[in-house]
VOBA-315728 format. One line per field, with one value per residue: residue in one letter; x negated, y, z negated of N, C-alpha, C in turn. Coordinates in nm, 3 decimals. Layout:
<rs>
residuo (a, ...)
n.px (X, ...)
n.py (Y, ...)
n.pz (Z, ...)
ca.px (X, ...)
ca.py (Y, ...)
ca.pz (Z, ...)
c.px (X, ...)
c.py (Y, ...)
c.pz (Z, ...)
</rs>
This chain:
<rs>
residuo (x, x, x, x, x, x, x, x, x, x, x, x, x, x, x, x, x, x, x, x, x, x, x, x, x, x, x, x, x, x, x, x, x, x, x, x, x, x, x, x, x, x, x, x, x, x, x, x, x, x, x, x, x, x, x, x, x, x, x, x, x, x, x, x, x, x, x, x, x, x, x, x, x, x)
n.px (-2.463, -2.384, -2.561, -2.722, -2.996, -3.277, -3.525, -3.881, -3.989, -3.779, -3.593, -3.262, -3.027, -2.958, -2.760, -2.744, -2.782, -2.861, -3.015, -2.925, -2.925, -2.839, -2.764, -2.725, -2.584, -2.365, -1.963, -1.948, -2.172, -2.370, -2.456, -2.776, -2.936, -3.200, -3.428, -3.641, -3.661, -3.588, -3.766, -4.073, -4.402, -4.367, -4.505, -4.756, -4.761, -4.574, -4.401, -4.127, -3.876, -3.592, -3.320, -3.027, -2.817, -2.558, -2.310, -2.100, -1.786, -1.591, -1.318, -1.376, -1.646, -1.909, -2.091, -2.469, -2.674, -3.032, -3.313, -3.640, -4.002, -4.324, -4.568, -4.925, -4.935, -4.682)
n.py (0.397, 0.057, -0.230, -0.578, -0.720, -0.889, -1.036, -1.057, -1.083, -1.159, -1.443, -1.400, -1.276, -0.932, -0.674, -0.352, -0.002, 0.209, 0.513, 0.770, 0.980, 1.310, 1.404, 1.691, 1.959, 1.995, 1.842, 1.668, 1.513, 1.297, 0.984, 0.828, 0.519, 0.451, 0.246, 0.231, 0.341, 0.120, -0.095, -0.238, -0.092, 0.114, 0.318, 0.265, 0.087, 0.161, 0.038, -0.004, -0.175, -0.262, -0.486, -0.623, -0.855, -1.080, -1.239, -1.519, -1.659, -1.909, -1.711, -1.502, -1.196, -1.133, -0.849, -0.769, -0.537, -0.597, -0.497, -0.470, -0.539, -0.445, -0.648, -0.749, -1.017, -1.156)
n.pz (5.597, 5.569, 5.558, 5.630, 5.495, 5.568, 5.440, 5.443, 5.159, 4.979, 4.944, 4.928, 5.173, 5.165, 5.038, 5.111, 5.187, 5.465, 5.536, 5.765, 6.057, 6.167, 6.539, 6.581, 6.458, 6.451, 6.369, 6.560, 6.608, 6.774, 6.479, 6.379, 6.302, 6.029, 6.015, 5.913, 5.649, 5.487, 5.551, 5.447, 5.418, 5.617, 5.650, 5.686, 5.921, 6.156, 6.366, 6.449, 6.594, 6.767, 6.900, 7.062, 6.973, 7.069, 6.943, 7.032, 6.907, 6.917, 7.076, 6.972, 7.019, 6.826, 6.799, 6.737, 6.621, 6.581, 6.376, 6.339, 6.255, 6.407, 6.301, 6.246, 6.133, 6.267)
ca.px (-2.442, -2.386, -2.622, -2.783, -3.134, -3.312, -3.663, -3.983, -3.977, -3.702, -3.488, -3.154, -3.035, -2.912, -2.647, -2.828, -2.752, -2.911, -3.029, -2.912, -3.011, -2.797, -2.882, -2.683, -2.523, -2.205, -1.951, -1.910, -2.331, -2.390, -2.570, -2.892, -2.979, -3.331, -3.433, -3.772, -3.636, -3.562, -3.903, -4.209, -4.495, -4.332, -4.589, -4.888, -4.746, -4.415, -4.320, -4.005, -3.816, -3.437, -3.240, -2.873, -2.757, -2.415, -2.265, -1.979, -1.743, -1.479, -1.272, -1.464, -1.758, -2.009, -2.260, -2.529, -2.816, -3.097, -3.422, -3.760, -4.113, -4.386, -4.697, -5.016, -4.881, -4.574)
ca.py (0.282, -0.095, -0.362, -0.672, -0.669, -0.978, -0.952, -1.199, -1.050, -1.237, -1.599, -1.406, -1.135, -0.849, -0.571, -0.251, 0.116, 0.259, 0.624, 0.793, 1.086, 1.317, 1.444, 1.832, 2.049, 1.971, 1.766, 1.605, 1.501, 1.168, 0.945, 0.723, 0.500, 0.491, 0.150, 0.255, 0.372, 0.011, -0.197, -0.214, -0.029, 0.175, 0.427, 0.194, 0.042, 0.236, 0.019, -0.091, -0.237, -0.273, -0.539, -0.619, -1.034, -1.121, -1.431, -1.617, -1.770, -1.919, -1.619, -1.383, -1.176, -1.059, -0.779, -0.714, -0.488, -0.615, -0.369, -0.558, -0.503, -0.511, -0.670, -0.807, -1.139, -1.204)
ca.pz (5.681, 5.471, 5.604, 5.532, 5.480, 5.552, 5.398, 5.397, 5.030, 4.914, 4.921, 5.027, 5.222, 5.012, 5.112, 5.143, 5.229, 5.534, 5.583, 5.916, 6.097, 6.300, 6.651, 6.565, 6.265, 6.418, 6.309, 6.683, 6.643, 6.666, 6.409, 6.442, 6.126, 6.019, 5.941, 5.830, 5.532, 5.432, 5.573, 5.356, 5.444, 5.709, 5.705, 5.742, 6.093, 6.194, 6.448, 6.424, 6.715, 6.732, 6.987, 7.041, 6.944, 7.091, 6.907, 7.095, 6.822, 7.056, 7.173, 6.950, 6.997, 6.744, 6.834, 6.580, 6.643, 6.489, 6.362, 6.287, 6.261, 6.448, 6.215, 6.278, 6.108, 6.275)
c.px (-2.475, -2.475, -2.666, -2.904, -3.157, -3.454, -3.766, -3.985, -3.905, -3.658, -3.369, -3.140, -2.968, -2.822, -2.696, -2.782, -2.874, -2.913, -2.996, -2.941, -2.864, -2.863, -2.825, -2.682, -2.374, -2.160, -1.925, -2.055, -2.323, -2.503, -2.624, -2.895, -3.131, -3.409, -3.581, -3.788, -3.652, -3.675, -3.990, -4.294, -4.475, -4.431, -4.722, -4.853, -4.612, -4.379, -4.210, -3.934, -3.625, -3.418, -3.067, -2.878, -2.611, -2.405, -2.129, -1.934, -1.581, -1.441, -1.353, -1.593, -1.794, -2.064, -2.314, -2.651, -2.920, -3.261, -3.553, -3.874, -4.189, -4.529, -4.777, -4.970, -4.801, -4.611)
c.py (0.158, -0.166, -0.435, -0.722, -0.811, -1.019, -1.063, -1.200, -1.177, -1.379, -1.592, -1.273, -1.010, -0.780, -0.444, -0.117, 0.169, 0.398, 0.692, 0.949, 1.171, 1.397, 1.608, 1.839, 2.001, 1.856, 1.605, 1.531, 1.373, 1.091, 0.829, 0.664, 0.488, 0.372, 0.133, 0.276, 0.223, -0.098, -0.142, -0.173, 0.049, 0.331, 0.442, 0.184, 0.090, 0.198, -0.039, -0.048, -0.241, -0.376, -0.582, -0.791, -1.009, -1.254, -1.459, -1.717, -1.799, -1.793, -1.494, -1.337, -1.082, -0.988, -0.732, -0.671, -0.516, -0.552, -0.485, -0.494, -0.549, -0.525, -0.757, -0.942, -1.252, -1.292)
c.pz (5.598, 5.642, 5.537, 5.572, 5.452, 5.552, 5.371, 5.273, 4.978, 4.978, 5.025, 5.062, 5.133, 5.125, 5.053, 5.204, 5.339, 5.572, 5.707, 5.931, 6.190, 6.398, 6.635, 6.421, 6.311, 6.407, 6.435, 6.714, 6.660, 6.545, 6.429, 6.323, 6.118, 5.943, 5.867, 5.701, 5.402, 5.434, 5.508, 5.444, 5.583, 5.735, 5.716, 5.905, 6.081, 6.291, 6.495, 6.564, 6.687, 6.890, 6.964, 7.060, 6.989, 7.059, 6.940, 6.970, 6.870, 7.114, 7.111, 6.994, 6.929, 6.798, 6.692, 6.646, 6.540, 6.470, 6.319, 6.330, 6.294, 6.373, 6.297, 6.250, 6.185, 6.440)
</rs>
């Protein structure tokens, strides 16, 4: 799964490969992605969150699910 990984780390967002999971063996399974794979210290605090953004650009619409973490910091 291509995404783009937008990281306190860095400046800009990068384009990034995401790990996914499926829920069978068969080929009808579906798949989850695993954005833990991609956040730092994901196995200090593992709580990563996901919500859905809809962006209205006149007749279009965007959906983008977006994955983030929950830190003491933030």
């Amino acid at each position: 799964l291509r995404c783009r990984l937008y990281s306190a780390s860095w400046t800009r967002p990068r384009q990034v490969t995401m790990l996914t999971r499926c829920s069978g063996r068969s080929r009808a399974a579906q798949r989850f992605p695993v954005p833990e794979s991609l956040l730092e210290e994901a196995a200090v605090q593992p709580y990563v969150h996901n919500c859905f953004v809809n962006v209205w650009e006149g007749r279009y619409i965007h959906r983008f699910c977006i994955f983030f973490k929950r830190h003491l910091h933030l």
